[in-house]
C-alpha positions as CSV (number, residue, x, y, z in Angstrom):
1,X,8.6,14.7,-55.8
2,X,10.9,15.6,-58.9
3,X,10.1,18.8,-60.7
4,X,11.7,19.3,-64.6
5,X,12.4,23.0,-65.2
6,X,11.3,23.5,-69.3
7,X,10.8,26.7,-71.1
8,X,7.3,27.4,-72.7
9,X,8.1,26.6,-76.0
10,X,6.0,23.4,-76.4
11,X,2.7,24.7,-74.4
12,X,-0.6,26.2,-75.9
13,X,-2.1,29.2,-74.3
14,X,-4.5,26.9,-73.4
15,X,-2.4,25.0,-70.9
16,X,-0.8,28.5,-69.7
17,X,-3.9,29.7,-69.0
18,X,-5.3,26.5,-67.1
19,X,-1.9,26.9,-65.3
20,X,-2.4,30.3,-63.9
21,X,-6.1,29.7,-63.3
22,X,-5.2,26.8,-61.2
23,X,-2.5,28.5,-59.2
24,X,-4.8,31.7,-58.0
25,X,-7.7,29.6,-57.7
26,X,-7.8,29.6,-54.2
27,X,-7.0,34.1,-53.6
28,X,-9.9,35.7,-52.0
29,X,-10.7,36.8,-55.8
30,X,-10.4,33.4,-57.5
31,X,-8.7,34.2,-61.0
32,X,-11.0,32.8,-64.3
33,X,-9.7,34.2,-67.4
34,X,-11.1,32.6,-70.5
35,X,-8.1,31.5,-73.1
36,X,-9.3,34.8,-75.6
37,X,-8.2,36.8,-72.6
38,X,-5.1,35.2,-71.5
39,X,-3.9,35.7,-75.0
40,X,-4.6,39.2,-75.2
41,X,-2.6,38.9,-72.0
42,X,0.4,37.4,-73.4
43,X,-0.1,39.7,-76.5
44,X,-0.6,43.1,-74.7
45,X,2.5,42.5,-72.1
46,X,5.3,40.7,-74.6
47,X,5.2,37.0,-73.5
48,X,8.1,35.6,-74.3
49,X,8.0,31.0,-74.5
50,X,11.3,30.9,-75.0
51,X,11.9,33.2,-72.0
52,X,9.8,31.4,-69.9
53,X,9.4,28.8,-67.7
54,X,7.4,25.9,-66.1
55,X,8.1,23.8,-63.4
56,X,6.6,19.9,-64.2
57,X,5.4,17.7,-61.7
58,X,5.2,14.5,-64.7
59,X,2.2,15.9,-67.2
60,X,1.0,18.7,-64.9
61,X,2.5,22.3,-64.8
62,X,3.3,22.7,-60.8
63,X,4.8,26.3,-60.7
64,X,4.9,28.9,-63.7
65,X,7.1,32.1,-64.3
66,X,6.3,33.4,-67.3
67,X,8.3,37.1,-69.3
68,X,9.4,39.0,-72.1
69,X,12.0,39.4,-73.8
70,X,14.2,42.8,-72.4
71,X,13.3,45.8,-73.5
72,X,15.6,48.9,-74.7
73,X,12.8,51.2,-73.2
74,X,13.0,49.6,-69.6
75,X,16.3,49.8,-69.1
76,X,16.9,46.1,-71.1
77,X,14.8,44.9,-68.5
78,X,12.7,42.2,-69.3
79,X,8.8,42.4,-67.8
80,X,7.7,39.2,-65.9
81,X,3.9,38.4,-66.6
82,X,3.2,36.3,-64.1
83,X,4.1,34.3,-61.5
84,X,2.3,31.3,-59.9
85,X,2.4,27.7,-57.7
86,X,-0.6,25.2,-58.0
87,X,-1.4,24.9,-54.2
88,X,-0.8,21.4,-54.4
89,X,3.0,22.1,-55.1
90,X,3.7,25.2,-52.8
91,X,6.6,25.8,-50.3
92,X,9.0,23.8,-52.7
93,X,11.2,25.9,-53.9
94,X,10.0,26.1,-57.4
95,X,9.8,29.7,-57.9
96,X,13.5,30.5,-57.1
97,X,14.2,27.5,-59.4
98,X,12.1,29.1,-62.2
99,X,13.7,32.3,-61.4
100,X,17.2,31.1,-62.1
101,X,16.0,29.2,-65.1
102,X,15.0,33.1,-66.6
103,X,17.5,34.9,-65.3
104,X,20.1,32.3,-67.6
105,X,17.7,32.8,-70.4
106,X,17.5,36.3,-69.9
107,X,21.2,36.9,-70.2
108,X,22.0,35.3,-73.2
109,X,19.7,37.8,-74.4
110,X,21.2,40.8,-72.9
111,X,18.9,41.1,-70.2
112,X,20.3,44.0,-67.2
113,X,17.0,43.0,-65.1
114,X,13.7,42.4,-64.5
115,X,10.7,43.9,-63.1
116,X,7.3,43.5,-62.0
117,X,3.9,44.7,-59.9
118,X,3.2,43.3,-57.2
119,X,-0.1,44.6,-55.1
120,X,1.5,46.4,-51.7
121,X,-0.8,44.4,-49.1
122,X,0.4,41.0,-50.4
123,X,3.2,41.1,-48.1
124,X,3.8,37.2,-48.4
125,X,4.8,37.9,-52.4
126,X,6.8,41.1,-51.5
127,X,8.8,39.4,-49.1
128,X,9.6,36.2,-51.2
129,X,10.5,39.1,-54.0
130,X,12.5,41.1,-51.8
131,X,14.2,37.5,-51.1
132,X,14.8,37.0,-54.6
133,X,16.6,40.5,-54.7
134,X,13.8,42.2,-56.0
135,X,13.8,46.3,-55.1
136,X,10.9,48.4,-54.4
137,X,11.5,51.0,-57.4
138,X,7.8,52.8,-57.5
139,X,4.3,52.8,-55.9
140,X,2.0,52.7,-58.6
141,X,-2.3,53.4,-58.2
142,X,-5.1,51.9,-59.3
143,X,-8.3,54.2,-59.6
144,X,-11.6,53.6,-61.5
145,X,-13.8,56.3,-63.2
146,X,-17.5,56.7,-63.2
147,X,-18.9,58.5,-66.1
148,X,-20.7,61.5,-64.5
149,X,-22.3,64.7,-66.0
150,X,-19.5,66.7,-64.3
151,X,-17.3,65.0,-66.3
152,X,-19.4,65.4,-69.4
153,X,-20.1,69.2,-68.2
154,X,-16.3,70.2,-68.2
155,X,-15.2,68.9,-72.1
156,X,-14.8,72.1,-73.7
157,X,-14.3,73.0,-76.6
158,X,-12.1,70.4,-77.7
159,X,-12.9,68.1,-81.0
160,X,-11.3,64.4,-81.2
161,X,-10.2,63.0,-83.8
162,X,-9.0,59.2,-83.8
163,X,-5.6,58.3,-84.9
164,X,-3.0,55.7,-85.2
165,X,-0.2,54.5,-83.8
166,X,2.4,55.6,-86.0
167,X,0.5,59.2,-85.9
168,X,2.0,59.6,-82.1
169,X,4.6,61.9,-82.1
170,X,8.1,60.3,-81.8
171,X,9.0,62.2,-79.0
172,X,6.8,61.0,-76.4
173,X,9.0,62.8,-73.3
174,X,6.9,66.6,-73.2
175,X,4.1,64.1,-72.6
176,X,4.3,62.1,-70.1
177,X,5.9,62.8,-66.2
178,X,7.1,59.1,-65.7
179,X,7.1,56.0,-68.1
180,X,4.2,54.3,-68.4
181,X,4.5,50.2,-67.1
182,X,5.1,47.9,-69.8
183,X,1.6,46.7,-70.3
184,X,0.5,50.6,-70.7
185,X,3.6,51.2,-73.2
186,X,2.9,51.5,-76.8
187,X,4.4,48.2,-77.5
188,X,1.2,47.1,-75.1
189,X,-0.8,48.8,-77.3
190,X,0.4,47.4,-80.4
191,X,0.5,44.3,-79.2
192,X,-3.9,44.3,-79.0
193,X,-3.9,46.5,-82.0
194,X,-6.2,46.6,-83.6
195,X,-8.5,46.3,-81.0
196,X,-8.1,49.9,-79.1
197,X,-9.2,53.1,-79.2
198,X,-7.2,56.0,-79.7
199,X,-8.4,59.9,-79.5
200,X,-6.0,62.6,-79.9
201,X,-6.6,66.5,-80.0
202,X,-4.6,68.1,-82.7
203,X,-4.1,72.1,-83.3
204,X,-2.2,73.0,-86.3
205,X,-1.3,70.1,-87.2
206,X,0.6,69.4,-83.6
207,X,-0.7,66.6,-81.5
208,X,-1.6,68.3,-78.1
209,X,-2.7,65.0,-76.5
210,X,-4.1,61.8,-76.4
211,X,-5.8,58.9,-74.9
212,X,-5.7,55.2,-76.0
213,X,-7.5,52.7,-74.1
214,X,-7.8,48.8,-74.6
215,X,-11.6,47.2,-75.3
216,X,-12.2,46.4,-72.0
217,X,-12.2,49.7,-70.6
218,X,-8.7,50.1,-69.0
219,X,-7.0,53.1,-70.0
220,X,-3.6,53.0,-71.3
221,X,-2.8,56.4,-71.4
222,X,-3.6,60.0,-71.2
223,X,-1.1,62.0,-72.1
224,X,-1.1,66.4,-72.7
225,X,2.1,68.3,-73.6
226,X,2.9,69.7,-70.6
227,X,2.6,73.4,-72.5
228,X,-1.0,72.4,-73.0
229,X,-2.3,71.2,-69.8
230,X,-5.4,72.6,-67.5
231,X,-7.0,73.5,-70.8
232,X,-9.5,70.8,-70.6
233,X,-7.8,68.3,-73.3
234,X,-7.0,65.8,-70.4
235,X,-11.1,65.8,-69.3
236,X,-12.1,65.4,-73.3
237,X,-10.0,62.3,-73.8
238,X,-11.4,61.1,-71.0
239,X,-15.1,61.7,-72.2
240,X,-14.2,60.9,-75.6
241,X,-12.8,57.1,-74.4
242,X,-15.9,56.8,-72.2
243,X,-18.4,57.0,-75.5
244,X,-16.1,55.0,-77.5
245,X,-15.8,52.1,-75.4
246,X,-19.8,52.5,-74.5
247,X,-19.4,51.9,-70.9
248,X,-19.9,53.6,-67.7
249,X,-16.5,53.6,-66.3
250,X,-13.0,53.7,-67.3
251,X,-10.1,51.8,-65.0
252,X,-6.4,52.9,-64.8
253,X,-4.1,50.5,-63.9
254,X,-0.3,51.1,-62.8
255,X,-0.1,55.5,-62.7
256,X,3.0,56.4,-60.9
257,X,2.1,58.0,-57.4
258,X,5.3,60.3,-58.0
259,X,3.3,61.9,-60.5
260,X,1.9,64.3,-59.3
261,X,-0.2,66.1,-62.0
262,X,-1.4,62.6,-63.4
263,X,-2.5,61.7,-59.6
264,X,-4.2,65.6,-59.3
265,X,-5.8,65.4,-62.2
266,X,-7.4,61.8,-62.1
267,X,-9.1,62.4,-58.6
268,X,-10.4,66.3,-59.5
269,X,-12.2,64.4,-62.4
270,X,-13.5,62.0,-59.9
271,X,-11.9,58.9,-60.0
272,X,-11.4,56.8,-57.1
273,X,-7.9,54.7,-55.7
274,X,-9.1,51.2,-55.5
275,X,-5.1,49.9,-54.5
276,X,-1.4,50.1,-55.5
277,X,1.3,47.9,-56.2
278,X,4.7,48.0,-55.8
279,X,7.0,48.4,-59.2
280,X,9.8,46.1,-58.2
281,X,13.2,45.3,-60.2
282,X,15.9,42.9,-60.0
283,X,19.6,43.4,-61.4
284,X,21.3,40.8,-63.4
């Protein structure tokens, strides 16, 4: 069979989203997102059509690789979303082929890379990355919180106050240890604006923290100037993104394992590992 390697330009979100439904349909966790949340997917992570790319098998999309445009912040790397193969269409090739196709693309737009997550006991897809040239660069946690009266019982005397965007200091570095992943980044954020919450703890007029958190309940960041921490702000945003989403628990996706404090301070509030997943990049 003949596959024809297009960009995205000329596909709904619906198709997309079929697409990528279709290709993890058979994991041990079949993927179902409706087409609301695939395009708060493309929003929150920076899909790029033009940057991305389909493999056709006549009207059906066979294989899908789908990115953003590079980013200054990432090293000018450019984020890949997703990658998938309807099972029907598997061991073909068509990945590398849609990789190349990006990596041309990519280029012209200045591109030095690209990176991705990939979770560390899907060895098939680590290999085939590592195939591609991929690098393991970071190990990256998942945990998930369950509101608890410890957690309640250890606020303080914090009050929140909730903020925008462009109230986030420009200066982000006192902040954070590592750079959040893309999809964590304020461009993330922005991207699902206005549909987030965001709590900060100000003294004097000086932000001394804050957490921002998407609707459904993953956590973006938490971020205390370092010259602030262990003072209870970190446990308050917490609590305070908790009430505001109206849930029971909170899920933090991508936090660097080299961080240590973030790591620390996530399981002494109670939150639990559920995986991690490799950070991996390619150079152009």
């Amino acid at each position: 069979m003949s596959y024809q390697i297009v960009d995205c330009r000329s596909f709904g979100a619906d198709q997309l989203c079929e697409a990528l439904n279709t290709a993890f349909s058979d994991y041990v966790t079949p993927l179902h997102l409706s087409e609301k949340d695939f395009r708060e997917f493309q929003r929150q992570r920076g899909f790029s059509a033009e940057h991305s790319f389909v493999a056709m098998a006549g009207e059906e999309i066979a294989a899908f690789w789908l990115s953003s445009l590079p980013n200054s912040r990432y090293g000018d790397r450019a984020y890949t979303l997703s990658v998938g193969t309807s099972p029907a269409h598997r061991r073909k090739g068509l990945s590398r082929k849609l990789l190349a196709a990006v990596i041309e693309k990519q280029l012209e737009a200045g591109a030095k890379g690209l990176q991705l997550e990939v979770i560390t006991t899907n060895e098939k897809a680590v290999a085939a990355y590592e195939a591609f040239g991929f690098r393991r660069e970071r190990t990256l946690g998942v945990f998930r919180l369950v509101n608890s009266k410890a957690l309640k019982a250890h606020v303080g005397k914090w009050v929140l106050e909730r903020i925008g965007l462009n109230d986030l200091p420009d200066d982000t570095g006192p902040y954070f240890d590592t750079l959040p992943t893309p999809q964590n980044s304020i461009a993330g954020l922005r991207g699902l604006s206005p549909d987030i919450h965001l709590l900060a703890v100000r003294q004097d007029d000086e932000i001394l923290g804050w957490g921002a958190s998407f609707a459904d309940g993953a956590v973006a960041q938490i971020a205390v100037h370092k010259n602030h921490r262990r003072q209870g702000i970190g446990r308050a945003l917490l609590q305070g993104l908790m009430e505001a989403l109206g849930g029971s628990e909170l899920r933090f996706v991508n936090v660097d394992t080299a961080a240590q404090s973030a790591n620390a301070f996530l399981r002494l509030s109670g939150a639990e590992e559920l995986l991690q997943q490799y950070e991996m990049r390619l150079d152009c």
